[in-house]
C-alpha positions as CSV (number, residue, x, y, z in Angstrom):
1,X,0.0,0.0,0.0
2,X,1.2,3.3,-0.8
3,X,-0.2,6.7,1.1
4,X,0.5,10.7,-0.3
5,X,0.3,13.3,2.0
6,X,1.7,17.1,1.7
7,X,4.9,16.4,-0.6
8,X,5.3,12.6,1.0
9,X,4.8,8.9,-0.2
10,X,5.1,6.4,2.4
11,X,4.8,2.6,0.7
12,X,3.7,0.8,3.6
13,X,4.9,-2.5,2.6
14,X,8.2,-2.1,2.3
15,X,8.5,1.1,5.1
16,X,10.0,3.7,2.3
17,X,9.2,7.4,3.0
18,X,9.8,9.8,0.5
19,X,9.8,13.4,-0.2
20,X,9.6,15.2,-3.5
21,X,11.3,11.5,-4.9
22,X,13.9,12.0,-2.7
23,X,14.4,8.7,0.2
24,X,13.9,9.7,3.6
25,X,15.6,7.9,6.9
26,X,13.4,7.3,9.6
27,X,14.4,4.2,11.8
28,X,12.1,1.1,11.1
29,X,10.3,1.2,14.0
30,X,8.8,4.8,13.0
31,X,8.0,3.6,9.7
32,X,6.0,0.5,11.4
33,X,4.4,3.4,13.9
34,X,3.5,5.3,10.8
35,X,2.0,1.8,9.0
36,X,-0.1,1.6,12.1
37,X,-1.3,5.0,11.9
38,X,-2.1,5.4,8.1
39,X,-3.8,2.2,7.7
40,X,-7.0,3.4,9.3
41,X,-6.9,7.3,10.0
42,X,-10.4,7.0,11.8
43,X,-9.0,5.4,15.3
44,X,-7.1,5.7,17.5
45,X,-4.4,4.1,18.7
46,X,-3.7,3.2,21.9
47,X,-0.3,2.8,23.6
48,X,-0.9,-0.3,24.5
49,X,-2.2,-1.1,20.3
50,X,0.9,0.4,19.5
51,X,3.4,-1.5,21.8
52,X,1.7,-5.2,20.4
53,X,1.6,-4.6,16.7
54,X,4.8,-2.2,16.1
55,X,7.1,-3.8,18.8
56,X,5.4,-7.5,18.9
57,X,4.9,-7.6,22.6
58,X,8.6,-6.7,23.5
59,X,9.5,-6.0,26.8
60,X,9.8,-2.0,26.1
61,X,8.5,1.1,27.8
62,X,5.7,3.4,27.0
63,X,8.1,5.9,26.4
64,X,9.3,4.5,23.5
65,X,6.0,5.3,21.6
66,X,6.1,9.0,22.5
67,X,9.5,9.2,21.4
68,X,8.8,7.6,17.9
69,X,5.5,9.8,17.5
70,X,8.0,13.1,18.6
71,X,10.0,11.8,15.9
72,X,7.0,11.7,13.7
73,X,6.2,14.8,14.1
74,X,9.0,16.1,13.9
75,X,9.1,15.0,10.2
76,X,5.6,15.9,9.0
77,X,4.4,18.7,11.8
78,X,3.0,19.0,15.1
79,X,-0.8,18.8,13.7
80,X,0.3,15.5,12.3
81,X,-0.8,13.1,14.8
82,X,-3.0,14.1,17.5
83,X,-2.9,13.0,21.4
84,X,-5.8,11.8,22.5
85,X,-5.4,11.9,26.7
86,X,-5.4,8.1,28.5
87,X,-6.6,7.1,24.5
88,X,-3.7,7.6,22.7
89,X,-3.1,8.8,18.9
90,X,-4.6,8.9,15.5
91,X,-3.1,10.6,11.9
92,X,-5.1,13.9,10.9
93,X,-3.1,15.1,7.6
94,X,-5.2,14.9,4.3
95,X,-3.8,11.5,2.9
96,X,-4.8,9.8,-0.5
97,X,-4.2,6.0,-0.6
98,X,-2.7,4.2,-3.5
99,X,-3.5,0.8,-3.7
100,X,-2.5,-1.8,-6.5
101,X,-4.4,-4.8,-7.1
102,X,-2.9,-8.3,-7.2
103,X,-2.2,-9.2,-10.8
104,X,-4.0,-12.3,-11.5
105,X,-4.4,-12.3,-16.0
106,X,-2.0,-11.1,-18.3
107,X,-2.0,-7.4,-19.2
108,X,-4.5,-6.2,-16.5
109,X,-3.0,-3.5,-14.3
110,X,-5.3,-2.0,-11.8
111,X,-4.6,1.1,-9.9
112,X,-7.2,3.0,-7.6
113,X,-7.1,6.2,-5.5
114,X,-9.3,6.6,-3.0
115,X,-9.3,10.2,-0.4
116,X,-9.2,10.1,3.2
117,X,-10.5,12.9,4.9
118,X,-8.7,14.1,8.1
119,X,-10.3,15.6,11.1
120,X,-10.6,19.1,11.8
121,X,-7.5,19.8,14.5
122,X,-6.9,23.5,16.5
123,X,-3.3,22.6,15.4
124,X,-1.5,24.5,13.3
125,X,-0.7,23.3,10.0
126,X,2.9,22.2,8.7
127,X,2.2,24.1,5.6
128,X,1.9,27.4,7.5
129,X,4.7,30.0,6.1
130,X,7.4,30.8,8.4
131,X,9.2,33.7,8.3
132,X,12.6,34.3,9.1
133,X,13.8,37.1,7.3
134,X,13.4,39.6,4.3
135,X,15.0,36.6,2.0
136,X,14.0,33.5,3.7
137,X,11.1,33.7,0.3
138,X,14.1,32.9,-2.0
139,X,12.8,29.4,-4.0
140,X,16.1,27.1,-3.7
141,X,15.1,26.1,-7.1
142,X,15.9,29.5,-7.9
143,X,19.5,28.9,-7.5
144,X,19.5,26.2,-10.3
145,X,19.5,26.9,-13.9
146,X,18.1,23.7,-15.6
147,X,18.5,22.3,-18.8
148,X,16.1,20.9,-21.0
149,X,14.8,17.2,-20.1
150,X,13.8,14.8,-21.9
151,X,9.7,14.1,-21.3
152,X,9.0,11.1,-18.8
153,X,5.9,8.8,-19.4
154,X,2.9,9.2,-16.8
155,X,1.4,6.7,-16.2
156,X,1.5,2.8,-16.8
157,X,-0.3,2.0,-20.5
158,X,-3.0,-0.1,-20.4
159,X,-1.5,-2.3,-22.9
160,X,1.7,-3.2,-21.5
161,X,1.9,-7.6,-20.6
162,X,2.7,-8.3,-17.7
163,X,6.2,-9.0,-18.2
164,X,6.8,-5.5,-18.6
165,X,4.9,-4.3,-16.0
166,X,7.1,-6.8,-13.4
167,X,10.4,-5.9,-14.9
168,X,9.8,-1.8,-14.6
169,X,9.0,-2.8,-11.0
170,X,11.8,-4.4,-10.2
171,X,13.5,-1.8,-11.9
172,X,12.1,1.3,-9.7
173,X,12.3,-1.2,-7.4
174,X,16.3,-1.7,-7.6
175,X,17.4,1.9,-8.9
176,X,14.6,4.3,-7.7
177,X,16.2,7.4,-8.9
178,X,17.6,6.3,-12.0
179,X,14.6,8.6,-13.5
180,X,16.7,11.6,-12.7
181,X,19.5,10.5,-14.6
182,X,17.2,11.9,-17.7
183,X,17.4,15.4,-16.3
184,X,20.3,17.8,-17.5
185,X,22.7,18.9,-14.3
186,X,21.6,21.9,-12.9
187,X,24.1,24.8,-12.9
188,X,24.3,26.1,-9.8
189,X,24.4,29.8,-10.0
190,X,26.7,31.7,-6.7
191,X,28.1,35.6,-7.0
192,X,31.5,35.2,-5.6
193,X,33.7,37.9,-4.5
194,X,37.1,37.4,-6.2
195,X,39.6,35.4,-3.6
196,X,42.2,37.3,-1.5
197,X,46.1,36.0,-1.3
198,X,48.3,36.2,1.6
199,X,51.0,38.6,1.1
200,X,50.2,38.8,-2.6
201,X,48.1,42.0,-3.9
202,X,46.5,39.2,-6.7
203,X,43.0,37.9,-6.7
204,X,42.0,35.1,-7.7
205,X,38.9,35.1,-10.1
206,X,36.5,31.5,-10.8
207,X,35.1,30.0,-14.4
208,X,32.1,28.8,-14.9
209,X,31.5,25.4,-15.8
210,X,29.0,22.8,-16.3
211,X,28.0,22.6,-12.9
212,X,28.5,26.3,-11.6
213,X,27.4,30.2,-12.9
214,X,29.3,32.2,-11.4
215,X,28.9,35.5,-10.9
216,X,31.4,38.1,-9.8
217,X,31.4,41.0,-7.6
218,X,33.8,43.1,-8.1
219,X,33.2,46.1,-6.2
220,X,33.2,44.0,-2.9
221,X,36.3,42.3,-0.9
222,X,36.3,39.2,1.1
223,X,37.3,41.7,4.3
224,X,34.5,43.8,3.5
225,X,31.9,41.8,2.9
226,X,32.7,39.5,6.3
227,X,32.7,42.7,8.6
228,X,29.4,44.0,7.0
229,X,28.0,40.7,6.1
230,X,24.7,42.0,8.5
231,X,24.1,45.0,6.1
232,X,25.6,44.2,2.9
233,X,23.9,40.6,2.5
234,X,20.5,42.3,2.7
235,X,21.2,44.4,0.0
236,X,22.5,41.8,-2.8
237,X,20.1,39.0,-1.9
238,X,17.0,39.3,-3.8
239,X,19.7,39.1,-7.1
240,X,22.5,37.1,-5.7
241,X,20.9,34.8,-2.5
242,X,24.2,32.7,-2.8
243,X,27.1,34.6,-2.0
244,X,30.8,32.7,-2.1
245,X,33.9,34.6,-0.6
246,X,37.3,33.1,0.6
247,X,41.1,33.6,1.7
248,X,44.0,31.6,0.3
249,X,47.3,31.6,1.7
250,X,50.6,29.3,0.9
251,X,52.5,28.0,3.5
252,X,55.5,25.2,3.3
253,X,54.5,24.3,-0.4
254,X,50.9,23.5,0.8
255,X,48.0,26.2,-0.3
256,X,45.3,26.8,2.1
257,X,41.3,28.0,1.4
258,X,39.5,29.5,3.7
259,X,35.8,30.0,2.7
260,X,32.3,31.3,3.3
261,X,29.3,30.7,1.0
262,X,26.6,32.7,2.5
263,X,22.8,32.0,2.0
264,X,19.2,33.5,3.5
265,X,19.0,31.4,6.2
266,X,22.5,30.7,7.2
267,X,26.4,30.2,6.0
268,X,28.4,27.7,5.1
269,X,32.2,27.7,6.2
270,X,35.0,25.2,5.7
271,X,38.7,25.0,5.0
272,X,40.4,23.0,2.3
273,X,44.2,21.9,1.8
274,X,45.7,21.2,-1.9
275,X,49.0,21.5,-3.5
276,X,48.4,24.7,-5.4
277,X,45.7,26.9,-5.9
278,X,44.4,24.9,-8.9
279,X,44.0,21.5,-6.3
280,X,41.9,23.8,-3.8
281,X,39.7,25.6,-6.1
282,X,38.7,22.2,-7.5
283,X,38.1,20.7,-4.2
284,X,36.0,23.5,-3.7
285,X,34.3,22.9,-6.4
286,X,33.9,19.3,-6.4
287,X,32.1,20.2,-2.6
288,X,30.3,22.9,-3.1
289,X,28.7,20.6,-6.1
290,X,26.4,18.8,-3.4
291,X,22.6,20.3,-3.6
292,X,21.8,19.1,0.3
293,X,24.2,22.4,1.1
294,X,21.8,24.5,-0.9
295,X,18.5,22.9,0.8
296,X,20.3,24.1,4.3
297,X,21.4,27.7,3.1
298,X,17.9,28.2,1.5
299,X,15.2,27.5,3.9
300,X,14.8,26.8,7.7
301,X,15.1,23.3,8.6
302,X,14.8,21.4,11.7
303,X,17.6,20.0,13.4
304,X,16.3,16.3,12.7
305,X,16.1,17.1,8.3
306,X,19.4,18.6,8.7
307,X,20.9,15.6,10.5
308,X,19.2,13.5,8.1
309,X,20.3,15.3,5.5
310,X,24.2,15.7,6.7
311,X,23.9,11.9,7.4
312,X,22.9,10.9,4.1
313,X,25.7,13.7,2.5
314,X,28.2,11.8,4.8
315,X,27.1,8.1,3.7
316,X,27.8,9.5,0.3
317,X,31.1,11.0,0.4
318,X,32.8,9.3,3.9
319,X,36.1,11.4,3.2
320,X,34.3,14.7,3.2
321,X,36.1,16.4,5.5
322,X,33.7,19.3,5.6
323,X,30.8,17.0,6.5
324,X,32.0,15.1,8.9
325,X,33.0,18.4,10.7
326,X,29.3,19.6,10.1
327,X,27.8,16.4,11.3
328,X,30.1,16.6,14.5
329,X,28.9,20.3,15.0
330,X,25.4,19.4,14.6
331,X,25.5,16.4,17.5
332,X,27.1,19.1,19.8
333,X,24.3,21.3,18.9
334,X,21.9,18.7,19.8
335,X,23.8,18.1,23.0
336,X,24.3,14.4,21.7
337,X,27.8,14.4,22.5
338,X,28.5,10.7,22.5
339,X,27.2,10.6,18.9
340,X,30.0,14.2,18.5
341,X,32.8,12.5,19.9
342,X,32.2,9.6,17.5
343,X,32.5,12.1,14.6
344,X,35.0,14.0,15.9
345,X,37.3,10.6,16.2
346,X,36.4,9.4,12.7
347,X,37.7,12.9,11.6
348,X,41.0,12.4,12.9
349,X,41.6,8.9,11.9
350,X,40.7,10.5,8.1
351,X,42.7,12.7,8.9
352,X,45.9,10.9,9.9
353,X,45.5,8.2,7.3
354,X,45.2,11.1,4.7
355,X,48.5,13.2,6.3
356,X,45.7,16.5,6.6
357,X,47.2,18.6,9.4
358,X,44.3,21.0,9.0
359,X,41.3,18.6,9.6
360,X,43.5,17.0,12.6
361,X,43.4,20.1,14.2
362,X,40.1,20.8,13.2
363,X,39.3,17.8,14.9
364,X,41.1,17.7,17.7
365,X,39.7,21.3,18.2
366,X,36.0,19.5,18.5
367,X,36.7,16.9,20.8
368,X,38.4,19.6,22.8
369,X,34.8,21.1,22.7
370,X,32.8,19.0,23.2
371,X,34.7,17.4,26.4
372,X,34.2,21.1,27.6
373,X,30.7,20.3,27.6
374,X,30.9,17.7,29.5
375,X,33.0,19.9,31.7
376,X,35.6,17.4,31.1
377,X,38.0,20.1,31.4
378,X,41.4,18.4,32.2
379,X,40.8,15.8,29.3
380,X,39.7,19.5,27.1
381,X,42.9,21.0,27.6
382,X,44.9,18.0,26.7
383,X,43.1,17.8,23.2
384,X,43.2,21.6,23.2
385,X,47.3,21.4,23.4
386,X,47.6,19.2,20.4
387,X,45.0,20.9,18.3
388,X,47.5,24.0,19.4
389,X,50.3,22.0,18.1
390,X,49.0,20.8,15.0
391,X,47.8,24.5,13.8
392,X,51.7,25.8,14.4
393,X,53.0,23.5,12.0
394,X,51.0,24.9,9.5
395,X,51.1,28.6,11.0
396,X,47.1,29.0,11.0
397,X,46.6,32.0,12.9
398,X,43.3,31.8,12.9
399,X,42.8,28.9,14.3
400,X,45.5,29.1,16.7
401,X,43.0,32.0,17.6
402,X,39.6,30.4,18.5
403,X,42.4,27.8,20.2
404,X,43.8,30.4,22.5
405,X,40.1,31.9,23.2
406,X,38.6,28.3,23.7
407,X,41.5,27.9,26.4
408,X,40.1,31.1,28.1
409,X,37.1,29.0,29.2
410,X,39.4,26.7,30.9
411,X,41.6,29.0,32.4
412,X,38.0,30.3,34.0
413,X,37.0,27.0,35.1
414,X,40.0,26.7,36.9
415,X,39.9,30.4,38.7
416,X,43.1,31.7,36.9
417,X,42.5,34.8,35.8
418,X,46.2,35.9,34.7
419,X,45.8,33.1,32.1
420,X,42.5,33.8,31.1
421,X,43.8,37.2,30.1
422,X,46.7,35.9,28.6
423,X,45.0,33.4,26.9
424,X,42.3,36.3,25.1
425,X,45.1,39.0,24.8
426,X,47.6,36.1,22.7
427,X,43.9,35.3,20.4
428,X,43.4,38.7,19.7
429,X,47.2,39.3,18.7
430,X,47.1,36.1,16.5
431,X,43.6,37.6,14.9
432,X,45.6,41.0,14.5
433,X,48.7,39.2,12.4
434,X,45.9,37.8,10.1
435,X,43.4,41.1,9.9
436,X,40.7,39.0,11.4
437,X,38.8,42.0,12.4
438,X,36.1,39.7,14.0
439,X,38.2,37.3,15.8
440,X,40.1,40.4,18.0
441,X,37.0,41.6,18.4
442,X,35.6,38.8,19.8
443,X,39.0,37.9,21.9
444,X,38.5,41.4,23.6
445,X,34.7,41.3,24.1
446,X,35.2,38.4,25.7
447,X,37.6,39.1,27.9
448,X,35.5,42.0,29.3
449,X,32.9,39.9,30.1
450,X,35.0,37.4,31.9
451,X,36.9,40.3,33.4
452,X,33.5,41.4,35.1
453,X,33.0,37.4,35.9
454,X,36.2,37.1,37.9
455,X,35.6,41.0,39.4
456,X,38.4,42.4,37.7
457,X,36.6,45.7,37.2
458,X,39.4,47.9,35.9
459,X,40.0,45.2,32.9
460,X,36.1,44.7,32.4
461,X,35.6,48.7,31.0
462,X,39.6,48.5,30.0
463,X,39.5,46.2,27.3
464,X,35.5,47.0,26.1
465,X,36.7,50.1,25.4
466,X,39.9,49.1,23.3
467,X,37.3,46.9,21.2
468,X,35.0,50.3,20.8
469,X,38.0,51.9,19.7
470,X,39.1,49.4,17.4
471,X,36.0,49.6,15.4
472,X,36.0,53.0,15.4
473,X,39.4,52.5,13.6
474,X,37.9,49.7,11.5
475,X,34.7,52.3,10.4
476,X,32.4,49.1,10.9
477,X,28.6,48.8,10.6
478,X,26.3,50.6,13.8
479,X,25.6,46.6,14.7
480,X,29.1,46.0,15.9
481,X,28.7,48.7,17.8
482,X,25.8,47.7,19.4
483,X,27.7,45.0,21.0
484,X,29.1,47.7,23.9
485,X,26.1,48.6,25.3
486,X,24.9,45.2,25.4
487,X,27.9,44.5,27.4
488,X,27.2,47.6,30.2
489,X,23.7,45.7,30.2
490,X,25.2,42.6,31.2
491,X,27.6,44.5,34.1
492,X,24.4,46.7,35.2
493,X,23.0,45.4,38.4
494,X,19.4,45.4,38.0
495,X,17.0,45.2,35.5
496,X,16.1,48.7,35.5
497,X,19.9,49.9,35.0
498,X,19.9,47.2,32.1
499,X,17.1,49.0,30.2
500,X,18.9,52.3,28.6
501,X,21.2,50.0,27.7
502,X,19.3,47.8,25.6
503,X,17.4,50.3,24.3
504,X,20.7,51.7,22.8
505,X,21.2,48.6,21.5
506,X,17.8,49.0,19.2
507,X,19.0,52.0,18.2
508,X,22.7,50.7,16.6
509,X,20.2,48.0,15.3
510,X,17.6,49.5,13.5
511,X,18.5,48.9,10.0
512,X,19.8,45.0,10.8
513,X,17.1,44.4,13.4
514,X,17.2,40.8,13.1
515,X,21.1,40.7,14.5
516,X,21.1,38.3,17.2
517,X,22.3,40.8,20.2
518,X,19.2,43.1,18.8
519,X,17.1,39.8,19.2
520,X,18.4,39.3,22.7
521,X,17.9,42.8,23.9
522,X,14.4,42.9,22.3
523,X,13.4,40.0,24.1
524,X,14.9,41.0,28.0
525,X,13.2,44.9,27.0
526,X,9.9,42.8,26.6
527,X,10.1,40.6,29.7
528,X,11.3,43.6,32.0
529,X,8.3,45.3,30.8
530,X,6.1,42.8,31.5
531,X,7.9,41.6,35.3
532,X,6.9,45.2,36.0
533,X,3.5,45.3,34.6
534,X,4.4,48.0,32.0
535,X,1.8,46.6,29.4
536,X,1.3,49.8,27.3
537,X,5.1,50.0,26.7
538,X,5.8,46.3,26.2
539,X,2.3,46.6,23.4
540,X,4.5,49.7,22.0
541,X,7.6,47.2,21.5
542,X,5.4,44.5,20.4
543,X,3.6,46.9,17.2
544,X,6.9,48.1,16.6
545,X,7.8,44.9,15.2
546,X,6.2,44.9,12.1
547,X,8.0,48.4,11.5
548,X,12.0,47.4,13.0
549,X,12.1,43.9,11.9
550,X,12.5,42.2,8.3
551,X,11.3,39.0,9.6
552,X,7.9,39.9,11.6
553,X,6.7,35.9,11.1
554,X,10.2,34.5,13.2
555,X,9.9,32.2,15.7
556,X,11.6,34.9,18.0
557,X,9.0,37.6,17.3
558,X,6.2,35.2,17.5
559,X,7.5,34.3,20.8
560,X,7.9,38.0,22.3
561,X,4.0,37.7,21.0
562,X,3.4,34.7,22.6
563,X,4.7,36.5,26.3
564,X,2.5,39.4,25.7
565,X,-0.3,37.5,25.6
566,X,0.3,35.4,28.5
567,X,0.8,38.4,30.1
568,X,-2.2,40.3,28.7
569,X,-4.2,37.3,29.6
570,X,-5.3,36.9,26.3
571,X,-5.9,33.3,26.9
572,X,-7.1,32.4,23.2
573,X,-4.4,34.0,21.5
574,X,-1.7,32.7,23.9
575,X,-2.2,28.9,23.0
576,X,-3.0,30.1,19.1
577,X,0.6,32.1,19.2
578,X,2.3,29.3,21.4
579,X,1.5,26.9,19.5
580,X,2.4,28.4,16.4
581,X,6.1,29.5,17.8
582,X,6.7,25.9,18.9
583,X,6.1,24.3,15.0
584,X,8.0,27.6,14.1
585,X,10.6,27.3,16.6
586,X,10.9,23.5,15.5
587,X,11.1,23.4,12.0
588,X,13.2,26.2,12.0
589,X,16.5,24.3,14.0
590,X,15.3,26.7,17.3
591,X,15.9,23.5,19.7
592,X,16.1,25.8,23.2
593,X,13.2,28.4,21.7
594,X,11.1,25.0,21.4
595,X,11.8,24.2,24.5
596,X,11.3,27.7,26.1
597,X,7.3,27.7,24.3
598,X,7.1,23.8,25.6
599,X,7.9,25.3,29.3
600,X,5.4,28.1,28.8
601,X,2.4,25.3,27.4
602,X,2.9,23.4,30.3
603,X,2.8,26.0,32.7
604,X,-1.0,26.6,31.2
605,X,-3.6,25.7,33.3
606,X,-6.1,26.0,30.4
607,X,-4.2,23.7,28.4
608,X,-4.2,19.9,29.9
609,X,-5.4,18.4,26.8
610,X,-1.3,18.7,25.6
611,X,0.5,18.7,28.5
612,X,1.5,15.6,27.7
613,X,3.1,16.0,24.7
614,X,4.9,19.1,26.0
615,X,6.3,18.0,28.9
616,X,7.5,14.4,27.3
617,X,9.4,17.1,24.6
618,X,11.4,18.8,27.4
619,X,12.3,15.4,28.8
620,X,13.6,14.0,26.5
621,X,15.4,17.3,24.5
622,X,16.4,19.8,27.1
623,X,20.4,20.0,27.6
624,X,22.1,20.9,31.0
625,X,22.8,24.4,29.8
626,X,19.3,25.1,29.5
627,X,17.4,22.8,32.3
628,X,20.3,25.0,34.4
629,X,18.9,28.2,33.3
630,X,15.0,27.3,34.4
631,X,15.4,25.1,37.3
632,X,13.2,26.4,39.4
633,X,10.5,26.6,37.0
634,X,10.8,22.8,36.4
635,X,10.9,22.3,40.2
636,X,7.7,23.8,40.3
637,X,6.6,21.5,37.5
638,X,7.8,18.3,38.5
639,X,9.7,18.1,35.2
């Protein structure tokens, strides 16, 4: 049996899901949980049901259903399946089933469709737009300039024996996406902004071939455009959403490529090692050729579809250096760290067996990280001093650099805060060698903040300052500079002597609005407002949004909406909005502003119907980090 729902095919028989043609993982015992569900979308399922006819009367825990429905839903939407309390679930999407009858004469191929009709839900739909910002519209498709294709049959003929009919089976069967084979290559088109060399005044310019239209942008640099990328992306998107920028520097007979392909939704960054500038280009090339990097830089996706999709990318190409590091990233992200550390390993091992210095350190940088989060910090520091080692031998300065600032942490876990300040100072001086604007930045930000953690007040306004200065110097964008009053805000006592400062923060933001420290300000303006029962001016921040920010639909705004009414006691409109954020928040990759709305849904009295649901979510996703940061709320909530 096959079912169609949204862009999906599931074929029941032999668990495949599919999206748009493409395979889809899910683990079997979701696909059996999703049989269940679609072969009769007018009951519901128990947990008990579920338990005997997906996992055969194994000795497993009730748990294990919720998880596989999360994971459901996480797929196709929230307003997928529905929770019916002490009943259990049933499937709600529109869903057209495809059933073909057993052959049983020669030449007679039956097919029938038949429409199930789902039940009206409160739930919002997974079709519902979400915003994110003023180019989060951009069609990936787009990006592709497609040549012509030769026209595919549609349908079986009603005349075709048998024979036939079996052997295309087994063929779609066998090679299911050998139909795409008929399709020209789509040429990928990216503006690039020509390549900077090290201690060379040359640039190096790219040709277009069958897989790639480039476009260049001359009036631009690669310094430039990464210290402006806030206010300059904006303005080049709607004709160039892909834009491609990098630094190349020689060192011991080995060239080195620094990149950054930016996209509407996020960037893409990775380094590369060849024997001239010729072998890194095409390496470039040859990675940049893989469409799943487009689907990520294109449109929001959740943190499941993009480890799905990095998984399947890695599968593909094992010696991808660039993915593995992604897919390493994207565990620690999800706080699966075990999972990290397994990546993180494999990287190394590639790296060694392929002599790559640069992903060794790379990867010896990660575990170093990700022991850190397990505040493993004796073990961090030991990776920490080979990654260190392994960058000198190839003199990457900037790497040493987010080495030396990584260290920092360590020298503040262990109250020394001579070497913390050595530590930052010696990151910000590597940055300097380089002209990493954003690294010494960073290095000196940062060790004003830590400054003010270890009560070194003198230091804390000291070296603030010098990075106020240094942009000054630099003539950035009014964003960066919205980074020092942010930073009083964090010294200032009390929330009241935190509000001018955020409010200047607004005002550096106004024409990049959508700037995470304007995001965080925003949202701390909004909740001091509300603590102190200041409705009118926390209504006058709320309006304003559709006037300061590009992306009025976010799952951050629709949050700050979502308080309001809570606050406002708008009861209606606070589970409509909640509700809303947490698909938004979801689908978006937004795992700790999911989890925030989740917090707020199961704090509703009015809302038992899903408690449920929520509070299984924060269970089994919230980190340390963030179950640190609301204890007491989940004290108070037995969660």
């Amino acid at each position: 049996m096959r079912y169609t729902f949204l862009d999906f095919e599931f074929d029941s028989n032999n668990l495949i899901l599919s999206k748009n043609g493409d395979d889809i993982d899910i683990r079997p015992n979701e696909a059996k949980l999703l049989a269940l569900l679609l072969s009769d979308s007018t009951q519901v399922f128990s947990k008990d049901a579920i338990l005997t006819k997906v996992w055969h009367d194994k000795v497993v825990s009730e748990q294990a259903v919720f998880q596989n429905i999360s994971h459901l839903r996480a797929v196709f939407g929230n307003s997928a399946i529905k929770t019916f309390p002490k009943r259990g679930y049933q499937w709600q999407l529109n869903t057209s089933q495809i059933q073909t009858a057993v052959i049983t004469e020669p030449r007679s191929v039956n097919i029938t469709t038949t429409t199930i009709k789902a039940k009206p839900i409160a739930t919002m739909p997974l079709t519902q737009k979400i915003g994110t910002n003023a180019t989060s519209d951009i069609n990936s498709s787009d990006i592709f300039k497609v040549g012509p294709t030769e026209k595919k049959p549609m349908g079986f003929y009603a005349l075709l024996t048998s024979l036939l009919v079996v052997f295309a089976t087994a063929i779609l069967i066998l090679f299911p996406h050998s139909s795409d084979k008929v399709a020209a290559p789509a040429a990928i088109s990216i503006a690039y902004i020509p390549f900077t060399q090290s201690l060379s005044n040359n640039t190096i310019k790219l040709a277009d071939d069958e897989f790639f239209d480039f476009t260049e942008l001359p009036q631009l640099s690669p310094l430039h455009f990464e210290t402006s990328i806030e206010s300059e992306y904006p303005k080049l998107a709607d004709k160039h959403p892909l834009i491609l920028t990098a630094n190349v520097r020689t060192y011991n007979s080995l060239t080195y490529l620094d990149f950054i392909l930016k996209g509407p939704i996020t960037d893409w960054r990775g380094q590369l090692t060849g024997s001239s500038n010729q072998a890194v280009i095409s390496k470039l090339k040859q990675h940049l050729s893989q469409y799943y990097i487009y689907d990520l830089l294109m449109s929001p996706q959740s943190l499941e579809i993009r480890l799905a999709k990095l998984s399947i990318a890695h599968k593909s190409k094992p010696n991808d250096f660039i993915n593995l590091g992604k897919l390493a990233m994207l565990y620690i992200q999800m706080e699966e760290f075990e999972k990290a550390m397994v990546m993180a390993d494999k990287l190394a091992n590639f790296a060694i067996e392929a002599q790559n210095i640069q992903q060794l350190g790379n990867a010896l940088l990660l575990q170093s990280e990700i022991l850190t989060r397990k505040e493993l910090f004796e073990l961090s520091s030991e990776k920490l001093a080979s990654a260190i080692s392994q960058f000198k031998k190839i003199n990457d300065a900037k790497r040493l650099a987010d080495a030396w600032f990584a260290q920092s942490w360590l020298d503040h876990q262990n109250k020394n805060y001579n070497a913390v300040k050595a530590s930052l100072l010696k990151s910000a001086q590597l940055s300097l060698q380089v002209n990493d604007i954003l690294r010494e930045l960073d290095a000196l930000t940062y060790l004003s903040v830590l400054a003010y953690k270890n009560k070194q007040a003198t230091d804390q306004y000291l070296y603030l300052q010098q990075a106020e200065r240094k942009m000054k110097a630099y003539n950035l964008p009014p964003y960066h500079f919205a980074k020092i009053p942010f930073h009083y805000a964090i010294f200032a006592q009390t929330p009241a002597d935190k509000e001018p400062h955020f409010k200047q923060v607004l005002d550096f933001t106004k024409l990049t609005p959508d700037h995470w420290v304007a995001q965080s300000s925003r949202k701390s303006l909004l909740q001091y407002y509300l603590d102190e029962n200041r409705l009118a001016e926390a209504k006058a921040l709320i309006d304003n949004l559709s006037v300061t920010t590009t992306s009025i639909d976010s799952p951050q705004n629709s949050y700050l909406k979502t308080l309001f009414a809570q606050a406002s006691k708008q009861t209606k409109d606070f589970n409509r909005l909640a509700k809303r954020t947490f698909e938004q928040a979801q689908l978006s990759g937004h795992r700790n502003l999911s989890l925030d709305v989740a917090l707020l849904l199961c704090s509703d009295n009015n809302d038992s119907e899903n408690y449920d649901f929520y509070s299984q979510y924060i269970t089994e996703h919230a980190g340390e980090n963030w179950r640190r940061y609301n204890k007491d709320k989940l004290l108070t909530l037995n969660l």
